[in-house]
Backbone as CSV, one residue per row, in Angstrom:
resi,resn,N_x,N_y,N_z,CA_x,CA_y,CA_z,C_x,C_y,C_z
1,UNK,-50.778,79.357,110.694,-49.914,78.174,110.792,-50.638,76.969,110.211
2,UNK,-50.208,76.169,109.268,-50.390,75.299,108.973,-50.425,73.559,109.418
3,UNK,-51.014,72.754,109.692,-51.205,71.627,110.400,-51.237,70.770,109.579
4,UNK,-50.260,69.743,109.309,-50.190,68.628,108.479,-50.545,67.335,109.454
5,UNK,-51.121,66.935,109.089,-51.357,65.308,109.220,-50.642,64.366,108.660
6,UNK,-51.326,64.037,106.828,-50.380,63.398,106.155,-51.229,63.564,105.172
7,UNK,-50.239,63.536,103.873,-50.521,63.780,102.698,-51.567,65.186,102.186
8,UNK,-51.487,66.227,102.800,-52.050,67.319,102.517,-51.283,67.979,101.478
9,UNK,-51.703,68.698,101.002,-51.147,69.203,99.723,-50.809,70.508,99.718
10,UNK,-49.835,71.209,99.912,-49.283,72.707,100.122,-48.407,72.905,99.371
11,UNK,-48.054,74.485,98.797,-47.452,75.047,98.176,-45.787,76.043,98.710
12,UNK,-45.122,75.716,99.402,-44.614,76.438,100.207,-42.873,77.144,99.577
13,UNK,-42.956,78.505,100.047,-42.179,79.400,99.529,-40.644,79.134,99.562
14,UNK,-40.258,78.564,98.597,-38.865,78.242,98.375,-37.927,78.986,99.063
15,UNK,-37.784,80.150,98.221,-36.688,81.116,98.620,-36.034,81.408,100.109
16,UNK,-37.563,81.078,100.707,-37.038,81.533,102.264,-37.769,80.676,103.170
17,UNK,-38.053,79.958,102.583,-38.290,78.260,103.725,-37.588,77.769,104.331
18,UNK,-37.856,77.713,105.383,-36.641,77.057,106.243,-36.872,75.396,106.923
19,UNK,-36.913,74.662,106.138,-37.478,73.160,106.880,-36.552,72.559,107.225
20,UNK,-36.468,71.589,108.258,-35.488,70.046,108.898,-36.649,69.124,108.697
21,UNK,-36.338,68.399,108.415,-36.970,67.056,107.922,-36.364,65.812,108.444
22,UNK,-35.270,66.332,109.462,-34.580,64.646,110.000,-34.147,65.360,111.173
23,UNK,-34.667,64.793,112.430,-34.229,64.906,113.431,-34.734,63.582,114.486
24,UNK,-34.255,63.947,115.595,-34.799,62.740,116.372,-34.910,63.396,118.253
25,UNK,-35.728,62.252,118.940,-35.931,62.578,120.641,-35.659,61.625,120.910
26,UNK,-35.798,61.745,122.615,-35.781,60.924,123.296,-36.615,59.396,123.324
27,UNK,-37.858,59.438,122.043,-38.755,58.262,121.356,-37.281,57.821,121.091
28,UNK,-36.293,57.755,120.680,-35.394,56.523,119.820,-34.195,57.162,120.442
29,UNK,-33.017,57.734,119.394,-31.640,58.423,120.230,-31.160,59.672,120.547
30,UNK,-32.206,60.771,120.771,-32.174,61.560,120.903,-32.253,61.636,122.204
31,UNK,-31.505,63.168,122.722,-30.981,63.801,124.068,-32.104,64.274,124.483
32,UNK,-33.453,65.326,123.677,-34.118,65.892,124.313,-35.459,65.452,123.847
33,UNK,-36.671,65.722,124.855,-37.815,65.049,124.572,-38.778,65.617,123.274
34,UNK,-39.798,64.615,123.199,-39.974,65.654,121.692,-40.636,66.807,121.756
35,UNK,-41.540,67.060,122.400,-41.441,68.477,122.521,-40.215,69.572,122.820
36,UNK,-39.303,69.436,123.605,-38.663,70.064,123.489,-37.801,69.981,122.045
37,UNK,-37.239,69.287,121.176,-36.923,69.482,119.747,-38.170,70.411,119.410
38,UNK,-38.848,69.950,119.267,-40.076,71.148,118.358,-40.002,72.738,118.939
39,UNK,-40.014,72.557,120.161,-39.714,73.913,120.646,-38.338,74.829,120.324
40,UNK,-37.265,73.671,120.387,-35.748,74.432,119.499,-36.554,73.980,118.367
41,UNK,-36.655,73.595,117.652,-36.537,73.959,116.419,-37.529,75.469,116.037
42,UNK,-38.950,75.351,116.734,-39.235,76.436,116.420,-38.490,77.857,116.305
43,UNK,-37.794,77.895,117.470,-36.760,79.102,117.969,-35.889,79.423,117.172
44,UNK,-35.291,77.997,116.647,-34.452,78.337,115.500,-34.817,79.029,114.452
45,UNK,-36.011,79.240,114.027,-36.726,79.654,113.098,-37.021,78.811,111.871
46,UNK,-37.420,77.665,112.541,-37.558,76.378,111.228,-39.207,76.772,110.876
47,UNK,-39.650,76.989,109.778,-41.009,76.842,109.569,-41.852,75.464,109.551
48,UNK,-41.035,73.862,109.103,-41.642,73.111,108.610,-40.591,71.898,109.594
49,UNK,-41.077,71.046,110.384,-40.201,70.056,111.022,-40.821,68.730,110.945
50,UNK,-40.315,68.128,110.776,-40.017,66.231,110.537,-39.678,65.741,112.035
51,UNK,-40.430,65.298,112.479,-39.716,64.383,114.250,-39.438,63.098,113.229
52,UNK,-37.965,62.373,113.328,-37.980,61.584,112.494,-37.014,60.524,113.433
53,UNK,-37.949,59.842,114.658,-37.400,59.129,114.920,-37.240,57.775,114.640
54,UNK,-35.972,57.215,115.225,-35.421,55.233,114.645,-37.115,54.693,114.811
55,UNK,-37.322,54.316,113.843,-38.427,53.207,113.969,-39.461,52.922,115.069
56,UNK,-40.009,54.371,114.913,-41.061,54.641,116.574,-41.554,55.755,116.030
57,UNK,-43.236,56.189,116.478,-43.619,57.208,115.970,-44.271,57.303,117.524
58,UNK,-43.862,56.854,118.599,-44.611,57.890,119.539,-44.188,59.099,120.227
59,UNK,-42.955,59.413,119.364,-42.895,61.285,119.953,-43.989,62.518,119.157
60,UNK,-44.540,62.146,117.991,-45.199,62.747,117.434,-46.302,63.618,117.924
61,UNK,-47.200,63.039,118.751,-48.004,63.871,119.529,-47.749,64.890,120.107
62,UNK,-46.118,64.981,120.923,-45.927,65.654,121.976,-45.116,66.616,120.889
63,UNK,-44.732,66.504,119.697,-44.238,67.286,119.112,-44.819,68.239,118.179
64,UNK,-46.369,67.647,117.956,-46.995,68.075,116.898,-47.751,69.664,117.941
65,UNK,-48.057,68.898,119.346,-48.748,70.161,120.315,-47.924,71.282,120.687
66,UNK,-46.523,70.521,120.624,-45.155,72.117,120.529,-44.987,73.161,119.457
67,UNK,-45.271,72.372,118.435,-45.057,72.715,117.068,-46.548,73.681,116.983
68,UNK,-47.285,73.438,117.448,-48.942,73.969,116.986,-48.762,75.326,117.941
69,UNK,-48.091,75.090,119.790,-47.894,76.383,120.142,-46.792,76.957,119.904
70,UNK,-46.013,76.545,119.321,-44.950,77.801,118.848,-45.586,78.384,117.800
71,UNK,-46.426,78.179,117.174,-46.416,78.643,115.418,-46.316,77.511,114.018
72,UNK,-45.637,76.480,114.499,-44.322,76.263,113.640,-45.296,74.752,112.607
73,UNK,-45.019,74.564,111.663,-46.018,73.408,111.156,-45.148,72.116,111.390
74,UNK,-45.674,71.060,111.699,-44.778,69.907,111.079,-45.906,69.092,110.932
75,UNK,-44.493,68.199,110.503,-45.173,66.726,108.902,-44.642,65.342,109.863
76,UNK,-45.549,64.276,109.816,-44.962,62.878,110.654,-44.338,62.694,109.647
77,UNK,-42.825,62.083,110.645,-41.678,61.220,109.716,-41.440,60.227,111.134
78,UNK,-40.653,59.710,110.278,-40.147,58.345,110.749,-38.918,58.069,109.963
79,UNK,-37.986,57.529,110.649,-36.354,57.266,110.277,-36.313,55.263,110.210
80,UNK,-36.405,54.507,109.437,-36.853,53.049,108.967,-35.131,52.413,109.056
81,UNK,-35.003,51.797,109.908,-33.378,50.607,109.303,-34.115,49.852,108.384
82,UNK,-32.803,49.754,107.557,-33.310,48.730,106.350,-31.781,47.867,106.260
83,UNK,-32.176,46.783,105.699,-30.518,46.063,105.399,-30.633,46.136,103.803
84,UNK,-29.517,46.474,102.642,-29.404,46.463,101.493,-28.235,45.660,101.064
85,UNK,-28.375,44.660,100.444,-26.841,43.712,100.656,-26.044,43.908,101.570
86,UNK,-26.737,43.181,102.675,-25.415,43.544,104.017,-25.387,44.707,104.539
87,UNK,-25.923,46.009,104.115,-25.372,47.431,104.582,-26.565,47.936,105.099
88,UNK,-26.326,48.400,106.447,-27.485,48.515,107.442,-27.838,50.147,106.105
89,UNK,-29.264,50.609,106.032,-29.693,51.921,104.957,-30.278,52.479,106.271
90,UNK,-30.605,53.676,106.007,-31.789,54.771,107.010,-32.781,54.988,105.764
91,UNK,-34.269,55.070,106.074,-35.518,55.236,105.212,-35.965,56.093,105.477
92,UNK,-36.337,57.319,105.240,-37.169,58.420,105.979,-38.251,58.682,105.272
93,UNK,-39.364,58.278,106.323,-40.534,58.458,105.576,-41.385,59.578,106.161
94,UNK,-42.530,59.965,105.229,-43.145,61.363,105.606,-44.655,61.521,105.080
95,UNK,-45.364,62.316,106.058,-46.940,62.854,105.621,-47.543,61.554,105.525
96,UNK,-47.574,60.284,106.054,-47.608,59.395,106.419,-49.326,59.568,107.905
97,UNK,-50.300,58.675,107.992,-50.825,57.780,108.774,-50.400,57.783,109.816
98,UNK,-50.441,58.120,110.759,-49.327,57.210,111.885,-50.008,56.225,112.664
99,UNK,-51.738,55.761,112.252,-52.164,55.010,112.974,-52.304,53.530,111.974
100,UNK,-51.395,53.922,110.799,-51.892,52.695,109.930,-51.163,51.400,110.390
101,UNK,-52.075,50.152,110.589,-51.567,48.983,110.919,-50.228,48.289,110.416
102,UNK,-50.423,48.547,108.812,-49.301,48.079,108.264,-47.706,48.728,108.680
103,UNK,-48.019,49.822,108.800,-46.308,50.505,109.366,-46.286,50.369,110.378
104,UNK,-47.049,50.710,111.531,-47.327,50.010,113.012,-46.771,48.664,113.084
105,UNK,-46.954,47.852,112.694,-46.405,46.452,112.291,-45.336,45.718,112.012
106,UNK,-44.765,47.036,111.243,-43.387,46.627,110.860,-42.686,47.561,111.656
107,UNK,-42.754,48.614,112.143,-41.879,49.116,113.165,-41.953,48.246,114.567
108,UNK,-42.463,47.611,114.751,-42.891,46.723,115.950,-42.315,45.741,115.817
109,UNK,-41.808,45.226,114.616,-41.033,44.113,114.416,-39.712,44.269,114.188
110,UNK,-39.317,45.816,113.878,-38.170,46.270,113.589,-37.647,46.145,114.899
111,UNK,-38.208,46.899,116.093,-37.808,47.705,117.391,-37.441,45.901,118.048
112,UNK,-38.121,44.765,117.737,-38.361,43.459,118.811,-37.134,43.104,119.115
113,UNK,-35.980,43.614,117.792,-34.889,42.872,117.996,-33.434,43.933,118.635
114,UNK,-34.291,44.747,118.724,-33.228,45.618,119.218,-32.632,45.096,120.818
115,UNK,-33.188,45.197,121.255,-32.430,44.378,122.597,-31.489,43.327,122.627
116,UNK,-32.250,42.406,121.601,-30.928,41.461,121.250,-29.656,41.458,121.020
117,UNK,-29.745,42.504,119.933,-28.655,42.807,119.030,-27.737,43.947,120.550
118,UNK,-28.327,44.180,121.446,-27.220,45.218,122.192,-26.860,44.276,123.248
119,UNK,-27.646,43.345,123.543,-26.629,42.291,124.197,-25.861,41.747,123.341
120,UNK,-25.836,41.045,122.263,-24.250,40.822,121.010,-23.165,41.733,121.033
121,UNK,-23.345,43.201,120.965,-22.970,44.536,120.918,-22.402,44.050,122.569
122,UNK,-22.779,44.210,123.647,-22.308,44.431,124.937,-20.895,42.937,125.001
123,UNK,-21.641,41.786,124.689,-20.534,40.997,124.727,-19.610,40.636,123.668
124,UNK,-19.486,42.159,122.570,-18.315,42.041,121.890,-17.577,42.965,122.495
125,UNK,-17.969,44.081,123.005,-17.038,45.300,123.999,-16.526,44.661,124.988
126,UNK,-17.273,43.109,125.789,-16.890,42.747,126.649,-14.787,41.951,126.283
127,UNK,-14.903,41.369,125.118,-13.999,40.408,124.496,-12.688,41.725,124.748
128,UNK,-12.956,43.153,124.243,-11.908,43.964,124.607,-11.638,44.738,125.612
129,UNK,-11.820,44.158,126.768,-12.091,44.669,128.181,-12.805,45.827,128.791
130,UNK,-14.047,46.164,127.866,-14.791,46.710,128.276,-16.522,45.834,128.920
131,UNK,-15.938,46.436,130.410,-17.256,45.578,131.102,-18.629,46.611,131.157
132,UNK,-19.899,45.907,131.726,-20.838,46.560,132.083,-21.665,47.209,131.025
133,UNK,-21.286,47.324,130.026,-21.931,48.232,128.170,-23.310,48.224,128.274
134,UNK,-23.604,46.888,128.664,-25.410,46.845,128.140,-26.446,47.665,129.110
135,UNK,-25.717,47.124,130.331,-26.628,47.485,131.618,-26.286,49.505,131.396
136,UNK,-25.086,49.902,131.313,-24.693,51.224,130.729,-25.497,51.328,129.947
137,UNK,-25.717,51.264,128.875,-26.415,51.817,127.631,-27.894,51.705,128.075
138,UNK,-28.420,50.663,128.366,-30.325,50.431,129.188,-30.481,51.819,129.820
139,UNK,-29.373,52.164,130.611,-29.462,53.213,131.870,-29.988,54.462,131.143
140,UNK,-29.315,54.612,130.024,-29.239,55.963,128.718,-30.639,55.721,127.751
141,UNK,-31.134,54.527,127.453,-32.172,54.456,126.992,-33.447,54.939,127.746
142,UNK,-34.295,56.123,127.045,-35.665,56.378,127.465,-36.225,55.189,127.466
143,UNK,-35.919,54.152,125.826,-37.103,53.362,125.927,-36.076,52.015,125.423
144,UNK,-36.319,51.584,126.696,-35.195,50.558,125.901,-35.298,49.380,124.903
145,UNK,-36.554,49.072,124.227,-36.718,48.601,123.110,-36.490,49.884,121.795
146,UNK,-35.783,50.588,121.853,-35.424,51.312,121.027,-33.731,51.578,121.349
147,UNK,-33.251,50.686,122.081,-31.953,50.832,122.470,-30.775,51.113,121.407
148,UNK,-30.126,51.676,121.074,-29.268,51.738,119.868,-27.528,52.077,119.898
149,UNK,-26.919,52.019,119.203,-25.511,52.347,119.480,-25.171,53.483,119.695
150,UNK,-25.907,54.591,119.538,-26.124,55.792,120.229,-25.716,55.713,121.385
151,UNK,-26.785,55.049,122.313,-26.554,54.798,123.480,-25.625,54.055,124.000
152,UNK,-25.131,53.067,122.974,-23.272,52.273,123.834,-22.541,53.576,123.740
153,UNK,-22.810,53.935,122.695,-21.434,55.584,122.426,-21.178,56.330,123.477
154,UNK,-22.955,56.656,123.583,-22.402,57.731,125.523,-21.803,56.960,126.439
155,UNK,-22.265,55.593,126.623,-21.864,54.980,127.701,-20.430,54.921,127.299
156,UNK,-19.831,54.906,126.413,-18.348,54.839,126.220,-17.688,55.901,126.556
157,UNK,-18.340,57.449,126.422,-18.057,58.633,126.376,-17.734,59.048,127.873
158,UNK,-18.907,58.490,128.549,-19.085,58.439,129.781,-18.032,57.516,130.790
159,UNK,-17.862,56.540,130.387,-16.542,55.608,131.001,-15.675,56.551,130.199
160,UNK,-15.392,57.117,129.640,-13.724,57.601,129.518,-13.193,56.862,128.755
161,UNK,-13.374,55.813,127.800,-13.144,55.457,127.084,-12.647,56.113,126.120
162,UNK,-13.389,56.735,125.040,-12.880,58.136,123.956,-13.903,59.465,123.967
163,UNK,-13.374,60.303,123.730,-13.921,61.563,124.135,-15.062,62.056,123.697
164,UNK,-15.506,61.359,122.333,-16.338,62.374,122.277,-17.292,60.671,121.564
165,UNK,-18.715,61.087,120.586,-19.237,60.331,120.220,-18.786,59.610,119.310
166,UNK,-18.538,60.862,118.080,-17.675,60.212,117.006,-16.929,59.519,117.097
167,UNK,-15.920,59.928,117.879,-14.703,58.660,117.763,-14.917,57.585,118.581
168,UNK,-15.965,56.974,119.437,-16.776,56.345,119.841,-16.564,55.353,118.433
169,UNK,-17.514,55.621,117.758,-18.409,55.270,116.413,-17.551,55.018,115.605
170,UNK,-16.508,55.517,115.609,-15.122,55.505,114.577,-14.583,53.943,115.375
171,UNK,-13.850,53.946,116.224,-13.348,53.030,117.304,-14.025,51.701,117.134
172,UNK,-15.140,51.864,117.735,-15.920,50.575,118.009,-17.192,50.079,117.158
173,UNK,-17.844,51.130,117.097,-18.863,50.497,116.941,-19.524,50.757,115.168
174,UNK,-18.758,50.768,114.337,-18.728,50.234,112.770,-18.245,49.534,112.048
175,UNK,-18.764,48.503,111.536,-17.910,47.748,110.863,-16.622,47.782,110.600
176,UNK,-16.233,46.307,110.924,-15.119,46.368,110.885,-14.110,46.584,112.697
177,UNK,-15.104,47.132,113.265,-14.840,47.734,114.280,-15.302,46.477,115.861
178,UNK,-14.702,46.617,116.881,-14.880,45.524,117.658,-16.033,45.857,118.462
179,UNK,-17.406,46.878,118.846,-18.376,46.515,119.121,-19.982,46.587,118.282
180,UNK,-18.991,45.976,116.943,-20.263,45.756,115.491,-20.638,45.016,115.523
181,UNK,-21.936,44.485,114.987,-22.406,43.182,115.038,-23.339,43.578,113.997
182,UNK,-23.518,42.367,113.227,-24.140,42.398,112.102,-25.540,42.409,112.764
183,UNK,-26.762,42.643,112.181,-27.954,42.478,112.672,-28.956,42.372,111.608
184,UNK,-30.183,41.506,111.379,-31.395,41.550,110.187,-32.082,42.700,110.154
185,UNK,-32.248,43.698,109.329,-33.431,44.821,109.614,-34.453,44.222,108.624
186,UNK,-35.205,45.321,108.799,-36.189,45.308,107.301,-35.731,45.564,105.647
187,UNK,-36.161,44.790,104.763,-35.629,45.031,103.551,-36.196,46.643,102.945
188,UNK,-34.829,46.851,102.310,-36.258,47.872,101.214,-37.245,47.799,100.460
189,UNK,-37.852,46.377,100.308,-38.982,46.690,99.584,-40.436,46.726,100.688
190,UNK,-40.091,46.182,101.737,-40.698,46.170,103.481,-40.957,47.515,103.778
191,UNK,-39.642,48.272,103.685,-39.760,49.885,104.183,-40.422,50.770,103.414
192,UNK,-40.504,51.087,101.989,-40.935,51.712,101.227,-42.636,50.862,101.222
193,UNK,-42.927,49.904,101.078,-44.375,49.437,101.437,-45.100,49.795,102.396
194,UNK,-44.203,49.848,103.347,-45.218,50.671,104.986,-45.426,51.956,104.719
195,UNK,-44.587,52.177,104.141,-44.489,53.817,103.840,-45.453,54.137,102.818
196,UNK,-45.739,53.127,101.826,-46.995,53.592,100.655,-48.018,53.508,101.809
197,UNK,-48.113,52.013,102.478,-49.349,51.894,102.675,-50.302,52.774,103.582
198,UNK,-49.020,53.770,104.088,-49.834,54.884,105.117,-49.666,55.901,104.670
199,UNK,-49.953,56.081,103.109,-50.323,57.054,102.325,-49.513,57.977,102.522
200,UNK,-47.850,57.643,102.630,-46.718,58.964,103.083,-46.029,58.387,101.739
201,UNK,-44.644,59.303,101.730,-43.818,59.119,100.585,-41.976,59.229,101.744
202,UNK,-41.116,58.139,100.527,-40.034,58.125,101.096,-38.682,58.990,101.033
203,UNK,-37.636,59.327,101.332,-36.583,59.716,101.200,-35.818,59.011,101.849
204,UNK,-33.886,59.010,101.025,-32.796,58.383,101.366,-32.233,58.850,101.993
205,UNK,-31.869,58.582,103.303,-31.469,59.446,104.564,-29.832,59.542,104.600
206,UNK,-29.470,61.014,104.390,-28.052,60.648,104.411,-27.033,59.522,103.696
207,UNK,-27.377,59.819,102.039,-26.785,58.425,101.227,-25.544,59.037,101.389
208,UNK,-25.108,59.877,101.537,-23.587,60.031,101.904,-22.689,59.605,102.955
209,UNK,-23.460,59.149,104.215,-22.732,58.034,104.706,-22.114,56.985,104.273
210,UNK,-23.089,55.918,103.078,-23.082,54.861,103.034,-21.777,54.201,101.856
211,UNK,-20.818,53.065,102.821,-19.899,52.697,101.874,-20.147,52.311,100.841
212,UNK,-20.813,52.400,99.974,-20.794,52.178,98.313,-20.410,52.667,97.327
213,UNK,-19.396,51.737,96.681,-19.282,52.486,95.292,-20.077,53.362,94.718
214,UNK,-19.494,54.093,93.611,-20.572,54.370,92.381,-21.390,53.682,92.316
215,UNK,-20.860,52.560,91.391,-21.995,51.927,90.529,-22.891,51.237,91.575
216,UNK,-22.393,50.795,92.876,-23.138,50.190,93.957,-24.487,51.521,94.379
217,UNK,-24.486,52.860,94.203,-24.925,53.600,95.049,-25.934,53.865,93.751
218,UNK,-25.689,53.593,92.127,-26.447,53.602,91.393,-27.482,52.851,91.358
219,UNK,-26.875,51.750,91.381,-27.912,50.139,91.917,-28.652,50.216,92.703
220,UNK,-28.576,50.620,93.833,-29.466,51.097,95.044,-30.263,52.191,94.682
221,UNK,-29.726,53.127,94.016,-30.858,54.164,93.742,-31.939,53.470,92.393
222,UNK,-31.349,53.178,91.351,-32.354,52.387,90.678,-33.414,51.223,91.015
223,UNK,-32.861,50.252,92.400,-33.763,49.554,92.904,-34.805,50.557,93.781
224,UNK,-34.175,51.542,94.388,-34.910,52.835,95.420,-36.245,53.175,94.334
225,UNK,-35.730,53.353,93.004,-36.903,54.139,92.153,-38.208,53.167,91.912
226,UNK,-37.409,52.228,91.756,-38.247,51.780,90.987,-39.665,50.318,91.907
227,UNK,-39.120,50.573,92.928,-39.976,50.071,94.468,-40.995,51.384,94.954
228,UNK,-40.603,52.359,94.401,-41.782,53.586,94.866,-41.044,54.831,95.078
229,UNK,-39.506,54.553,95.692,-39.045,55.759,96.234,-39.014,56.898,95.470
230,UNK,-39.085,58.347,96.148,-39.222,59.460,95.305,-38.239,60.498,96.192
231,UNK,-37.411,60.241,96.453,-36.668,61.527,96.984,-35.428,60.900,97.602
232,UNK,-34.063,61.976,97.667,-33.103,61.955,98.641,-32.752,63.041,99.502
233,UNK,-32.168,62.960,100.490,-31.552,63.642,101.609,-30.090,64.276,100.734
234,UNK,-30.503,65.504,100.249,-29.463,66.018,99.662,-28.522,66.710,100.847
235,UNK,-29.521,67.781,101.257,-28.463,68.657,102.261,-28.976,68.158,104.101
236,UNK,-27.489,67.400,104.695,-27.333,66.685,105.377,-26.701,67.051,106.334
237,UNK,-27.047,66.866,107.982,-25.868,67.481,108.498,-24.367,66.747,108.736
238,UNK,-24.455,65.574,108.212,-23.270,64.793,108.029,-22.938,64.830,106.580
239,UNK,-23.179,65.525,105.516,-23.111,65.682,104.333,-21.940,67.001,104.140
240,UNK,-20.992,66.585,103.728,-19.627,67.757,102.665,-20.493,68.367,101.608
241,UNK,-19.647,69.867,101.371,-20.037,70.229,99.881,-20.219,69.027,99.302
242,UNK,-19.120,68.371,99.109,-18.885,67.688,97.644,-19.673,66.427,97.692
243,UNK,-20.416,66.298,98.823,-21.894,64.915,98.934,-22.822,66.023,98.370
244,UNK,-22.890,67.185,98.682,-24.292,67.920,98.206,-24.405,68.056,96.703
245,UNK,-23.230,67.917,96.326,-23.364,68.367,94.768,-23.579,67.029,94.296
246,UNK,-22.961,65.958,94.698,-23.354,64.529,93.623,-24.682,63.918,94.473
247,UNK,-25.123,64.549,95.433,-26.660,63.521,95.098,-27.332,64.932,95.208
248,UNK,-27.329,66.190,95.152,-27.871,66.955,93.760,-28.037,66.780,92.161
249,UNK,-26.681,65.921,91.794,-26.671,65.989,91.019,-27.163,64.701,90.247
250,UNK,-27.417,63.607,92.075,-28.071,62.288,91.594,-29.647,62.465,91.550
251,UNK,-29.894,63.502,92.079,-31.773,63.966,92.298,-32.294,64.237,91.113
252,UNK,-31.261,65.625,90.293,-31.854,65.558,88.749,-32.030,64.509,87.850
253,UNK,-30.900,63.228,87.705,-30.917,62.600,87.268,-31.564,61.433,86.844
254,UNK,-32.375,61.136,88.484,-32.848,60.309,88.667,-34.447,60.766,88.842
255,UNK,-34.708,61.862,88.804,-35.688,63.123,89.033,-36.596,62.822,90.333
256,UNK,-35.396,62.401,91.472,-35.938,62.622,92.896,-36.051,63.879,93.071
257,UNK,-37.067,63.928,94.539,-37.387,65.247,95.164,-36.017,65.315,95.861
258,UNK,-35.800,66.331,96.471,-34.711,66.579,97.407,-35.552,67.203,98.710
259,UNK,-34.610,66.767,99.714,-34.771,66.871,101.140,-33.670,67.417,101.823
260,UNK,-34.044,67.934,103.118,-33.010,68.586,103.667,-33.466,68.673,105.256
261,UNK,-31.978,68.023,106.150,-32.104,67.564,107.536,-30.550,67.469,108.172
262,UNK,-31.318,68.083,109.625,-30.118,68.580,110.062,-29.487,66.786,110.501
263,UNK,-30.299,65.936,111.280,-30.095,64.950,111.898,-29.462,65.349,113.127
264,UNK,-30.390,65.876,113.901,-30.134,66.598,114.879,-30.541,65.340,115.920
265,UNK,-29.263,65.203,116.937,-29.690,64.631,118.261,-30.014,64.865,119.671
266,UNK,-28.922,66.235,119.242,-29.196,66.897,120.906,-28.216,68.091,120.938
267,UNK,-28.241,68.824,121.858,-26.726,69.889,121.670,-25.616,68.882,121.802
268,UNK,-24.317,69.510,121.439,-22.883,68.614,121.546,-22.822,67.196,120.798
269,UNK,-24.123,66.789,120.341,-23.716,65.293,119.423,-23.779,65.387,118.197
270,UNK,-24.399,66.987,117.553,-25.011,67.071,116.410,-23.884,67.849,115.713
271,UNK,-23.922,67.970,114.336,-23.056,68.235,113.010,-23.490,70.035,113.091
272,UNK,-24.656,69.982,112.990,-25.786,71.263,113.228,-26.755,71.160,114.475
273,UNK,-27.152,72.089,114.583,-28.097,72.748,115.294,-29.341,72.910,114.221
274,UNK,-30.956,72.522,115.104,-31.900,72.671,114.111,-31.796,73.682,113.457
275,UNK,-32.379,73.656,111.782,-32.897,74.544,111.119,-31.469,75.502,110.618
276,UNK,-30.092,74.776,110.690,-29.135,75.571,110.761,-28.242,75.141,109.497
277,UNK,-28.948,74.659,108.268,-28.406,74.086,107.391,-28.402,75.417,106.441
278,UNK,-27.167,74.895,105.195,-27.387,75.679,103.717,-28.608,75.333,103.426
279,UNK,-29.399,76.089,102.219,-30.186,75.765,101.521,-30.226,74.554,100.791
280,UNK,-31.148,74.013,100.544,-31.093,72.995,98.697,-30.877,73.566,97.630
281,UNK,-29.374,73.016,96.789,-29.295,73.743,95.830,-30.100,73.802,94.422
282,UNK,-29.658,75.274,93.512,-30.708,75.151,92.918,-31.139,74.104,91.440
283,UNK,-32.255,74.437,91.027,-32.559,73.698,90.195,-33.107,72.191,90.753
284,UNK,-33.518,72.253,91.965,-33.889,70.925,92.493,-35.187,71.510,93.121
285,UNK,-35.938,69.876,93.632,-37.640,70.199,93.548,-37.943,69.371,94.833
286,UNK,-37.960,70.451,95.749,-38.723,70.571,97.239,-38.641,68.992,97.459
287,UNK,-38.987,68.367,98.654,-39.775,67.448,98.846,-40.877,67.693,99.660
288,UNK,-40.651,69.308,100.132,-42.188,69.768,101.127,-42.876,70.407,100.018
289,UNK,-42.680,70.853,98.666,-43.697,70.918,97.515,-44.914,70.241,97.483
290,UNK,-44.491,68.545,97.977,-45.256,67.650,97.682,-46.345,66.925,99.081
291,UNK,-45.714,67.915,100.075,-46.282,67.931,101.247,-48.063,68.063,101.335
């Protein structure tokens, strides 16, 4: 079994590799602690795992000692908010430092405002007669400077509000939607810098979420390149065929690495189950190549 730190250099067998590279614990919005993810994921039969939680790297330890007794290797990641004209981005960074000051720094400044922003969030649910949200959602937070809309969602799920998460998230809490609130993150040239400076490399987390045009999603990837970034989140567990084939077909183009993640939160919230994705299609180039 192999033990990554960061930036080690391995060769690993395409054909029948099985890696997640985006998941998350109970460190940020995840259901289960991080060892236990490492432990499903091992089971699942993932060879190579990413703990890639919101802007916090202290599940890593407890995931790296699961990961070491199952067998199973993993790589530190981290999942970065970024704001890109207005549009909140996800950064996923990897093989990364995790004791370097500079990313330490800026995740610390990322996480400061999170509390804020879920009291804004609580007294816009309040305006449509939903009481109690914040103190609800704190209750659901492991750590509540990592508090997130994750956590209003259950609490919504949980009042009976709408049934499930999604339509949670659909309902309220996205733009446009009555418990959104705009908020400052880190820029991308902030996120991809922490990420050089602790000697890791980046990927675009799930660009198939994000409302942008074409030519808007071109723009972003050309500013992405040319700030350092080297990879996207091709196969996604919120990703359609038809997202896999155009940022496949934006990876050659742009000659990013490709990545692949379930974005696993917990049983019942997730798209997939670890390690339970299609392959990366072909003609595209690892991003654990470069591991």
């Amino acid at each position: 079994m192999r033990s990554l730190q960061f930036c080690a250099a391995h060769t690993w067998p395409s054909a029948v590799f099985n890696c997640d590279l985006h998941c998350h614990s109970t460190c940020s919005d995840g259901l289960l602690q991080a060892a236990a993810v490492a432990a499903r994921a091992a089971s699942n039969g993932v060879d190579l795992l990413a703990l890639t939680d919101h802007d916090n790297l202290d599940g890593l330890p407890a995931a790296r000692a699961a990961a070491e007794a199952a067998g199973m290797s993993l790589v530190n990641g981290v999942e970065i908010s970024i704001e890109w004209e207005s549009l909140q981005i996800h950064i996923l960074g990897y093989a990364f430092d995790p004791a370097d000051p500079a990313l330490n720094a800026g995740l610390a400044a990322i996480r400061s405002g999170r509390i804020d922003r879920a009291r804004r969030i609580s007294a816009e649910l309040e305006k449509v007669g939903i009481d109690g949200a914040f103190d609800g959602a704190m209750r659901l937070a492991a750590n509540p400077s990592l508090i997130s809309r994750a956590h209003f969602g259950r609490f919504l799920v949980d009042s009976g509000v709408r049934k499930d998460l999604r339509s949670v998230f659909e309902s309220y809490l996205v733009p446009g939607r009555p418990g959104y609130v705009d908020h400052r993150w880190a820029t991308l040239a902030d996120a991809l810098g922490w990420i050089s400076s602790a000697g890791g490399l980046a990927a675009v987390a799930h660009p198939g979420r994000y409302k942008l045009s074409r030519p808007d999603m071109r723009r972003f990837l050309a500013e992405y390149k040319d700030l350092g970034g080297r990879a996207i989140e091709v196969v996604s567990g919120s990703h359609t065929q038809e997202h896999v084939d155009t940022f496949g077909r934006l990876a050659r183009e742009y000659g990013f690495l490709a990545s692949r993640g379930s974005d696993f939160h917990g049983p019942g919230e997730s798209y997939f189950d670890l390690g339970q994705l299609a392959p990366l299609p072909d003609g595209l180039k690892p991003i654990w190549d470069v591991f």
